[in-house]
C-alpha positions in Angstrom: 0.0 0.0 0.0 0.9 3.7 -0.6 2.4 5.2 2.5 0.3 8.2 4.5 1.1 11.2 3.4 3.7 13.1 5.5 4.6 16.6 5.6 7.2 16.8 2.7 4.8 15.9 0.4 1.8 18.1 1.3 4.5 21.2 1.6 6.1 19.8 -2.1 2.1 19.7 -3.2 1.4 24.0 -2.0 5.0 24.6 -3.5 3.4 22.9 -6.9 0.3 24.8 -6.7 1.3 28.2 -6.2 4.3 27.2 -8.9 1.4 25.8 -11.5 -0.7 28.9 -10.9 1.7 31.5 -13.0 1.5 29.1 -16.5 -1.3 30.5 -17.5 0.0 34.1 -17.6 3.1 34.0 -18.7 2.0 31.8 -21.7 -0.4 34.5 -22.8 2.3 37.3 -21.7 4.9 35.6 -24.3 5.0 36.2 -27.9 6.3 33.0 -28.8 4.2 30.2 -30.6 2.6 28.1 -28.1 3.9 24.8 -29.6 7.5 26.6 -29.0 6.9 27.5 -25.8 5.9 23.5 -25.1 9.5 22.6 -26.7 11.4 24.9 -24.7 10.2 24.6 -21.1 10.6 21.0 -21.2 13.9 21.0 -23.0 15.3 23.6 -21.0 14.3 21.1 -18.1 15.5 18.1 -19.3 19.5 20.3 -19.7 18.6 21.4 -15.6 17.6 17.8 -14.6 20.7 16.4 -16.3 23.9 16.4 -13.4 21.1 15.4 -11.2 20.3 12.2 -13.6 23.9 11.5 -14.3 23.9 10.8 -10.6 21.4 8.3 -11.2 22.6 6.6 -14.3 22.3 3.0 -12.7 18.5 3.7 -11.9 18.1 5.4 -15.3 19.6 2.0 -16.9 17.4 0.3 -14.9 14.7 2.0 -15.7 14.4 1.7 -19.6 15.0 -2.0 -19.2 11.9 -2.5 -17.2 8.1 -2.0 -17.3 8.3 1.5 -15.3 10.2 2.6 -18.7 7.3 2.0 -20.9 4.9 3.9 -18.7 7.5 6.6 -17.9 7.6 7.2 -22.0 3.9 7.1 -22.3 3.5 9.5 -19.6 5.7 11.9 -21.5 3.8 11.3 -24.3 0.7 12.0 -22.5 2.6 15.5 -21.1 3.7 16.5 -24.4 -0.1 15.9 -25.7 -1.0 18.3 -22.7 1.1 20.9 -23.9 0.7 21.1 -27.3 -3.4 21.0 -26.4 -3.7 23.3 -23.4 -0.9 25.7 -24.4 -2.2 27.0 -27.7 -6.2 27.0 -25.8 -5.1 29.7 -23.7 -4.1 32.0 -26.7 -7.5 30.8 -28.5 -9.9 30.7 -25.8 -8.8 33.2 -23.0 -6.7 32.3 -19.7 -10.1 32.0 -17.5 -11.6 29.7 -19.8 -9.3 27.6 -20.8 -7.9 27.2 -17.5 -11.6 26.0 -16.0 -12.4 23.5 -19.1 -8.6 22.2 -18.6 -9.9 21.6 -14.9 -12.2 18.5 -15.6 -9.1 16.7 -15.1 -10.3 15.2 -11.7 -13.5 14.2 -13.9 -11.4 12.0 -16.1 -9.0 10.9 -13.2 -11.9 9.4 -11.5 -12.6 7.4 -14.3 -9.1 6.4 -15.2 -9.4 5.3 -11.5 -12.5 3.5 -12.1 -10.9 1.3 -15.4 -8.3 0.6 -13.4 -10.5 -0.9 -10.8 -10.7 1.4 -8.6 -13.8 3.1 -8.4 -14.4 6.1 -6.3 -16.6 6.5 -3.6 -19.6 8.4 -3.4 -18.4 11.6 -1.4 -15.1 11.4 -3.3 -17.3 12.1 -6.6 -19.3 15.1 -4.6 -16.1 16.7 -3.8 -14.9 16.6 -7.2 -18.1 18.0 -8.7 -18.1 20.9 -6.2 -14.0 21.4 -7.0 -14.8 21.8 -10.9 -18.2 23.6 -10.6 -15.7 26.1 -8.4 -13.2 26.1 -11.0 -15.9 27.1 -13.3 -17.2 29.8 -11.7 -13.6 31.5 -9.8 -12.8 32.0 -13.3 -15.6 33.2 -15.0 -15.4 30.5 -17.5 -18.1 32.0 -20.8 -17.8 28.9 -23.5 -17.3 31.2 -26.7 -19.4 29.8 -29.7 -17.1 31.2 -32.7 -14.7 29.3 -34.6 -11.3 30.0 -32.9 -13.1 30.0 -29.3 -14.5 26.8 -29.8 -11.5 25.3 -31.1 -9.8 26.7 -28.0 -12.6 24.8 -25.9 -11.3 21.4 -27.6 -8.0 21.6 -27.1 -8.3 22.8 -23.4 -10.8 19.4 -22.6 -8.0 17.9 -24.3 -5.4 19.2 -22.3 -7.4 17.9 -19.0 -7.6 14.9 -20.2 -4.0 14.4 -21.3 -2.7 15.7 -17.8 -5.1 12.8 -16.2 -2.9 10.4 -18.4 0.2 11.9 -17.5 -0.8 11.8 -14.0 -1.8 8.3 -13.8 1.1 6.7 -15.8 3.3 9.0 -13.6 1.4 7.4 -10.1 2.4 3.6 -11.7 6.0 4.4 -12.7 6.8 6.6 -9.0 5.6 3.6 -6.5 9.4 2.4 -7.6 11.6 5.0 -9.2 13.0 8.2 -7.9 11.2 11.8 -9.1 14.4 12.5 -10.5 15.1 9.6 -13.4 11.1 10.0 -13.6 10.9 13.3 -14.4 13.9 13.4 -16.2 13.1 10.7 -18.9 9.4 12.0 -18.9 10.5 15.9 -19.8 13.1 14.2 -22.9 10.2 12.8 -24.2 8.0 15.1 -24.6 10.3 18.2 -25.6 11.3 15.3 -28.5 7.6 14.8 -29.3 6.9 18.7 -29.2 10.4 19.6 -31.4 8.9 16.9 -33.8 5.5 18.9 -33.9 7.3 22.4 -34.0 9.6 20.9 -37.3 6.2 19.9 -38.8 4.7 23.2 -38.3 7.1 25.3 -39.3 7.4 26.5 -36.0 9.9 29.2 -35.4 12.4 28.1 -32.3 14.7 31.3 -32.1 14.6 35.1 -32.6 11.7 36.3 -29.9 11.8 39.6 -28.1 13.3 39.6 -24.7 10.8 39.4 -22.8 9.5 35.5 -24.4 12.3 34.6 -23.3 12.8 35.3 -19.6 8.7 34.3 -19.7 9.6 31.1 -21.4 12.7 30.5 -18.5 10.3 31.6 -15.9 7.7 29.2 -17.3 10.7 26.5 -17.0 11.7 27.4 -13.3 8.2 27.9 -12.2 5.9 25.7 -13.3 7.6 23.3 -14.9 10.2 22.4 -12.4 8.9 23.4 -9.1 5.6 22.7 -10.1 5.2 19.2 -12.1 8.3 18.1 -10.8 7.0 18.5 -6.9 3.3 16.8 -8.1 5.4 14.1 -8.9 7.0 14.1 -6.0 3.9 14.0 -4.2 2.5 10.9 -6.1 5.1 8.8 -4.5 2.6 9.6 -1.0 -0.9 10.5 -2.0 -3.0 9.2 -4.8 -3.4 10.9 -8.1 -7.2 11.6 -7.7 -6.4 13.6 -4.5 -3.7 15.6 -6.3 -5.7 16.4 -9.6 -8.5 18.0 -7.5 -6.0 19.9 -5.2 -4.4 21.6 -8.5 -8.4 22.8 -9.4 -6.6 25.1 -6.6 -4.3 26.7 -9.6 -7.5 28.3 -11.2 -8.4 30.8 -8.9 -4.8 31.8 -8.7 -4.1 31.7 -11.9 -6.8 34.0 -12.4 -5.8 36.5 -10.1 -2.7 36.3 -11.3 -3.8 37.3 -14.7 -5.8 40.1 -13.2 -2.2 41.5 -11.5 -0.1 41.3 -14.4 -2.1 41.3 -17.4 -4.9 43.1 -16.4 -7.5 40.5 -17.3 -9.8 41.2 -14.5 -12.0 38.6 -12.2 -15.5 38.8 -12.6 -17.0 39.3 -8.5 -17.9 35.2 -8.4 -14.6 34.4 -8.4 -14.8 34.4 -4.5 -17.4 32.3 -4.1 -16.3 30.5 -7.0 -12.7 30.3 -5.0 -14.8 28.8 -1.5 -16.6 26.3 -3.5 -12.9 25.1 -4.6 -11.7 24.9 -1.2 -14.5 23.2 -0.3 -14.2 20.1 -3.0 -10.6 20.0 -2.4 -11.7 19.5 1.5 -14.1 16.6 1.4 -11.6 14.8 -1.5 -8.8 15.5 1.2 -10.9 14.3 4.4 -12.6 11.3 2.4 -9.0 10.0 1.3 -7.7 9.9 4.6 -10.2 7.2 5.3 -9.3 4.9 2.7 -5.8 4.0 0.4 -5.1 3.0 -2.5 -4.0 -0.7 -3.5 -0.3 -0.8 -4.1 -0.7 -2.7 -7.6 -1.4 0.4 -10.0 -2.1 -1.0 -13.0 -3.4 0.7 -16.4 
């Protein structure tokens, strides 16, 4: 069975959130194409991760050469599909509303949960509903109904349900490998995947303004490697369903985060919108301390 939590990994899981909660932002604040920006914050990872990997080399050897490796690959597959989905919604759709639709992600987590055989219970399920229908409303979500809006609207469902994958292939692989040759063999992946897609699209990779750049680093520092880099430190302790409902907490801030630095500013239920949050997150908290999860993770 998964250990308790303890309090490295709920401290590692608030660093993630407020980490997780500036993405949004800065990818509208850079002018760089979104597939770009997908590329370089995982690239520029993978290069940060890599002393720290070297380090490991006998568990990165090991890795490849067993099951954990396959997952470990899918899961950056599933990251990379995440990116290249929920990145360019936030430039069609609007910060607000494409971070609320990317926030079904505890939606689809409970069913991956489910296939797996594990179904959630009852109160688990009421806590995510309230979580999302707080997501919704903190961030003033309005589902657009022309062309590029809706296409926006896709891709950000998309995104959520790519980061459930991601998530779940990432709960399998760290029952038995460190974060480090995780997260490092996950991040190669998917900036391979994304510099495929950016070749295929004709994507420029060079020759944006300043400020894309330190946006794109801060992106890289912030989110990527505090932020998914601690949630998968966290799965080692607390079960992936529990952690994609706490990061429902990254759409309030995200939004008020937008509203800060680019002006884009809150519509007055994103208070209530922000308790309802709290309140999902809360009852998903309280009703996993009751019960674990197996230790066998399949998918």
């Amino acid at each position: 069975m998964r250990p308790r939590s303890d309090p490295a990994s709920v401290a590692a899981l608030a660093i993630a959130v407020t980490a997780v909660s500036a993405s949004g932002p800065m990818i509208g604040y850079a002018a760089a194409p979104a597939v770009a920006i997908a590329f370089w914050r995982t690239a520029l990872a993978t290069v940060a991760l890599t002393p720290l990997a070297f380090v490991r080399r006998r568990e990165l050897v090991g890795l490849v050469t067993r099951r954990e490796g396959g997952f470990t690959v899918l899961a950056g597959a599933a990251l990379a599909a995440h990116f290249l989905t929920w990145v360019p919604s936030v430039k069609l759709t609007g910060i607000a509303t494409a971070a609320a639709l990317v926030a079904t992600q505890p939606v689809w987590q409970g069913l991956i949960a489910a296939a797996q055989g594990r179904p959630l219970d009852r109160w688990t399920w009421v806590g995510i509903a309230v979580a999302v229908a707080g997501a919704v409303v903190a961030t003033g979500a309005d589902v657009a109904v022309s062309g590029t809006a809706v296409l926006g609207d896709v891709l950000a469902l998309a995104g959520g349900l790519a980061v459930a994958a991601y998530t779940a292939f990432g709960e399998r692989v760290r029952a038995t490998t460190s974060t480090t040759s995780y997260t490092f063999v996950c991040y190669a992946v998917c900036a391979v995947l994304a510099l495929a897609v950016c070749l295929i699209a004709g994507a420029p990779l060079a020759g944006y303004p300043g400020p894309a750049w330190l946006a794109i680093v801060g992106i890289t520092v912030g989110p990527q490697l505090l932020g998914h880099s601690l949630f998968s430190f966290a799965l080692r302790r607390i079960a992936a369903t529990t952690i994609a409902v706490v990061i429902l907490l990254e759409v309030p801030g995200a939004a008020l985060i937008g509203w800060a630095w680019l002006g884009q500013v809150p519509r007055p239920t994103a208070w209530p919108g922000l308790c309802l949050v709290m309140a999902g997150v809360a009852v998903v908290v309280l009703v996993g301390r009751r019960t674990r999860p197996p230790a066998d993770l399949q998918l």
